[in-house]
C-alpha positions as a printed Julia matrix, in Angstrom:
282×3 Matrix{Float64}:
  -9.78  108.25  203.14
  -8.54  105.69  205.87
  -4.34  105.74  205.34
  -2.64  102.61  206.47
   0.83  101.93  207.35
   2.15   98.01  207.42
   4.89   97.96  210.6
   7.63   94.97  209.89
   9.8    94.38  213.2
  13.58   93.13  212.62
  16.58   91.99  214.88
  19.61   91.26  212.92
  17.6    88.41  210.38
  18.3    90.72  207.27
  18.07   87.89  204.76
  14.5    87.34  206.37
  13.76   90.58  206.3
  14.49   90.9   202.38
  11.91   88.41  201.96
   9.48   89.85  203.89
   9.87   93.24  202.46
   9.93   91.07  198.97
   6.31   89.54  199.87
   4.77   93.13  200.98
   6.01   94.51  197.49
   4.0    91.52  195.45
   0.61   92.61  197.26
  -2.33   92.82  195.47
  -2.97   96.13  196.61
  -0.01   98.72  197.48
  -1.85  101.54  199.03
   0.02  101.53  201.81
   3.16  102.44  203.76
   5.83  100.53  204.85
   8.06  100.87  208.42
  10.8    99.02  209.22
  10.89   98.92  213.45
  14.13   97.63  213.97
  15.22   96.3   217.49
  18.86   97.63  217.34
  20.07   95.83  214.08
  23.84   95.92  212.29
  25.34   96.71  209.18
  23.87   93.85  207.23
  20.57   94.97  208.08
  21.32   98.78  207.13
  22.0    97.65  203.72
  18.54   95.55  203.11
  16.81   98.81  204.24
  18.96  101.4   202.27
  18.29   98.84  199.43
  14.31   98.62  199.91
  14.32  102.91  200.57
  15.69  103.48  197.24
  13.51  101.43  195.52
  10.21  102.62  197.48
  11.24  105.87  198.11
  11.29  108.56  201.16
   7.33  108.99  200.93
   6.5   105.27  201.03
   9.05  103.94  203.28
  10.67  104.74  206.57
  13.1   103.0   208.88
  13.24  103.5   212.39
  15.75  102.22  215.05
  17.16  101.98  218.3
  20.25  100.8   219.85
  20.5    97.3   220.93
  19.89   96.47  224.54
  18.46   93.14  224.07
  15.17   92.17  223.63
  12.91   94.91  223.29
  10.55   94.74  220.35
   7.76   96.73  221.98
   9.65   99.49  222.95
  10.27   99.82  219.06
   6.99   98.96  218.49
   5.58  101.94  220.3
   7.78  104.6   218.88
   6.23  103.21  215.56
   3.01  103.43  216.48
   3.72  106.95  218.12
   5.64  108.3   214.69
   3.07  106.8   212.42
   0.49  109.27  210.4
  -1.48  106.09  209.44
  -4.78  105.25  210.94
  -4.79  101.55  210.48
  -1.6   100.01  211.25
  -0.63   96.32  209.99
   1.75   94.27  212.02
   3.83   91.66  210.38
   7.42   89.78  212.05
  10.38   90.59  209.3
  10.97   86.57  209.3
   7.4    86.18  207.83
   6.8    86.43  204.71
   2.87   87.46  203.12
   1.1    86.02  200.36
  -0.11   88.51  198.12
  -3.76   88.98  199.32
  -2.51   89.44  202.67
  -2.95   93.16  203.28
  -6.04   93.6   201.37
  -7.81   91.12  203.55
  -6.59   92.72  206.58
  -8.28   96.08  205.37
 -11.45   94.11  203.85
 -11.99   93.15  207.64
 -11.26   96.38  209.59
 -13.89   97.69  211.62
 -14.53  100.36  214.39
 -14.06   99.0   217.64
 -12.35   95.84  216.61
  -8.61   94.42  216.01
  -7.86   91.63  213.2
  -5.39   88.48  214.45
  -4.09   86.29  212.18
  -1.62   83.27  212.37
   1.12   81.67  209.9
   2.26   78.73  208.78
   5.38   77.54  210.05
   8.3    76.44  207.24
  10.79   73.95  208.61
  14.33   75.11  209.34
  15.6    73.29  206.24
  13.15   75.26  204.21
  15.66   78.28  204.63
  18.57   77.14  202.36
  15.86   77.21  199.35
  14.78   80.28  199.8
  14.83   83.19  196.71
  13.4    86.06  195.29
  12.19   84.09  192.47
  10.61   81.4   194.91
   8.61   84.71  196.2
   7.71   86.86  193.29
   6.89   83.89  191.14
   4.12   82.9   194.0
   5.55   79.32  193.7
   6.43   79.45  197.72
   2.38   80.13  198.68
   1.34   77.06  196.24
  -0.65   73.94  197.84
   2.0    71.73  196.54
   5.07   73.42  197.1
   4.42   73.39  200.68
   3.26   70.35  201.07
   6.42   68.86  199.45
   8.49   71.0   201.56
   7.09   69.82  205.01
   4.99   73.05  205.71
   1.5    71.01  206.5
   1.84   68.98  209.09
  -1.84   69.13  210.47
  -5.5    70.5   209.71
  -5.02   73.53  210.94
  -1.98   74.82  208.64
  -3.77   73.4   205.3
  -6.72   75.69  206.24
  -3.88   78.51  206.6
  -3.13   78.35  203.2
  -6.68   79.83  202.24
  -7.45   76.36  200.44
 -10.78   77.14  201.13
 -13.53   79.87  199.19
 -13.5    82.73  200.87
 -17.21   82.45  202.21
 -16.28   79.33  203.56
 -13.22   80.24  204.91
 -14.6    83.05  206.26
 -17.39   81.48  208.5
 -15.57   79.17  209.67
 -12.84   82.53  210.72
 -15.63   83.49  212.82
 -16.66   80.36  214.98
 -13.19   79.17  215.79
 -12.99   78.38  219.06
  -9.14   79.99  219.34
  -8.78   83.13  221.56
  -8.85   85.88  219.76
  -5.3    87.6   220.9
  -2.78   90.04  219.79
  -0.33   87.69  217.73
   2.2    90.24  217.01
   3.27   88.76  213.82
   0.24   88.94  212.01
  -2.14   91.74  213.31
  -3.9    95.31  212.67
  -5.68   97.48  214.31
  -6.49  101.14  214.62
  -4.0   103.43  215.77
  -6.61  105.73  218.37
  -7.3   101.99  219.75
  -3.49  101.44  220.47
  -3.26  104.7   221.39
  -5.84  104.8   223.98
  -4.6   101.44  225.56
  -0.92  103.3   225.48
   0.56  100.9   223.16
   2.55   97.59  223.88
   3.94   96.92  227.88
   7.36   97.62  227.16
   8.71   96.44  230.54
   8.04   93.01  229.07
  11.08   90.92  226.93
   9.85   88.04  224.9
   7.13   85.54  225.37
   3.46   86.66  225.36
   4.37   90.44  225.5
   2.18   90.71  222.1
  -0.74   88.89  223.39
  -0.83   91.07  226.72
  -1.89   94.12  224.49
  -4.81   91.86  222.92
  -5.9    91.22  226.89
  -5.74   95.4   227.11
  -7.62   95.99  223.91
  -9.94   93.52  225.13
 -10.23   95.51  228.59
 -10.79   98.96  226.36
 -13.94   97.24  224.71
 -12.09   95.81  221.6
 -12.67   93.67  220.45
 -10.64   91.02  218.06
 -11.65   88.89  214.86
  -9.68   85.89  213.21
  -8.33   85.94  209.82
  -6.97   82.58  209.96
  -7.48   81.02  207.18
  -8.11   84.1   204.22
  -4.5    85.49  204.75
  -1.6    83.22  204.3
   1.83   84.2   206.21
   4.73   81.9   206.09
   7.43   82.01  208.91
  11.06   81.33  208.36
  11.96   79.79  211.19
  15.49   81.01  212.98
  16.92   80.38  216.2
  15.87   82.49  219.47
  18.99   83.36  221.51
  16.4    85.84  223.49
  14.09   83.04  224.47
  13.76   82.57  228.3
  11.21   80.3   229.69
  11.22   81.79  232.88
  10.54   85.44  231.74
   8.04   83.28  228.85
   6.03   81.94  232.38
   5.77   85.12  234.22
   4.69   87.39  231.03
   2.12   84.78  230.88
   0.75   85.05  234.62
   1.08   88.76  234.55
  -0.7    88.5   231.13
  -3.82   86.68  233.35
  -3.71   88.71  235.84
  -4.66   91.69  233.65
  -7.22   90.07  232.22
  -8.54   89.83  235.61
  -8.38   93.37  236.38
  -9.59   94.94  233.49
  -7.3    97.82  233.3
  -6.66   98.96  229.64
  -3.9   101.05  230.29
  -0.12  100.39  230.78
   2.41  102.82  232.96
   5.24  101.66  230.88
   3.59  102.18  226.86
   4.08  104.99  224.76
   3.8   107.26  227.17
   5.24  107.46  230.51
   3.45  109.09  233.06
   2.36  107.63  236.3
  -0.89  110.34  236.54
  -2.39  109.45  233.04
  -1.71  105.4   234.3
  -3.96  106.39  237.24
  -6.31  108.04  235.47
  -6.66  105.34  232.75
  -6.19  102.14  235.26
């Protein structure tokens, strides 16, 4: 039986991250594992996890965490892909929060040789102040109307996000977007031996694009990705980015190209670090 592990990256957002873990406990299905990857969080954060461990328990949830040296979400990434016993791994921001059908689509669409890439629905900064566990477990926040009155659909696109649509419909129209199908490391899964035989996430690379770059490598390795657009609904909470530089942003995106150009699957700098297997894998 195929065990699955749903990997929720933090930085110091543990309010955001309560309501995140909040939204993964209301799934439809719970046969899963949870992992905290947490980018060198304090105190506050501590307590949110110690919280969610005691009422999951040792078996179902773990919490793993490095010191903080700025930005440097993949290199927390990869030592929870590298700890993990799952074989499908689910990837979801701890400022986004799921609706409760999320993770059961994401393992109604897994397939070999393929990754699943999703997208959210953004929630305007003066959402934030209205936010409670009752908003979440009631399913009140992932309503048509409660989003519309709250500014959440601004366009098209982000009423199809909230899976207005029946699933057959919703599902063709998954597969004929015309959007890239990338690495969006809020809202993807894939198969562990897939990330483990493109060595995980780049982790010389700080914010801006360093998710999608490990789509372009999957890509390179022969797999391949699939939408899930509009059958999943994830709401952001939006939050300020002290780590945001568009300089670093511009050149993750050209070196991002350029490996699409060479077709290399395998970075020097993942999971594991060795210049011979990066030879042998380039």
């Amino acid at each position: 039986m195929v065990s699955t592990e749903v990997i929720v990256t933090t930085y110091n957002n543990p309010k955001a991250l309560h309501f995140a873990l909040l939204g993964i406990a209301g799934q439809s299905t719970q046969d899963f594992r949870v992992c905290v990857a947490d980018d060198g969080s304090g105190l506050e954060t501590e307590n949110v996890v110690t919280y969610w461990q005691q009422r999951w328990g040792q078996q179902r949830f773990r919490h793993i965490w490095h010191a903080d040296k700025g930005f440097a979400k993949n290199e927390i990434l990869n030592k929870a892909i590298a700890t993990s016993s799952a074989d499908y791994l689910i990837f979801i921001d701890g400022d986004c929060v799921a609706s409760p059908g999320y993770v059961q689509r994401h393992l109604d669409l897994r397939q070999p040789g393929q990754f699943v890439s999703g997208s959210l629905i953004r929630m305007p900064i003066e959402v934030n102040e209205l936010l409670n566990d009752e908003l979440i477990t009631s399913k009140t926040i992932f309503s048509l109307d409660w989003l519309k009155t709250h500014g959440c659909i601004d366009r098209l696109g982000s009423w199809l996000k909230t899976a207005v649509l029946p699933l057959a419909l919703a599902d063709f129209l998954e597969r004929i977007s015309p959007v890239k199908k990338v690495w969006n490391g809020c809202n993807s899964g894939g198969w562990r031996s897939d990330l483990l035989k493109v060595n995980g996430f780049d982790e010389s690379m700080k914010y801006g694009a360093e998710d999608v770059e490990l789509g372009v490598r999957l890509n390179n390795a022969g797999i391949v990705g699939r939408h899930n657009r509009y059958t999943a609904p994830l709401l952001h909470i939006e939050h300020s980015r002290g780590y945001a530089d568009p300089e670093i942003a511009a050149n993750n995106k050209r070196y991002m190209k350029s490996m699409r150009r060479s077709g290399k699957a395998w970075t020097p700098v993942g999971i594991v670090k060795s210049n011979a297997s990066a030879a042998s894998k380039g």
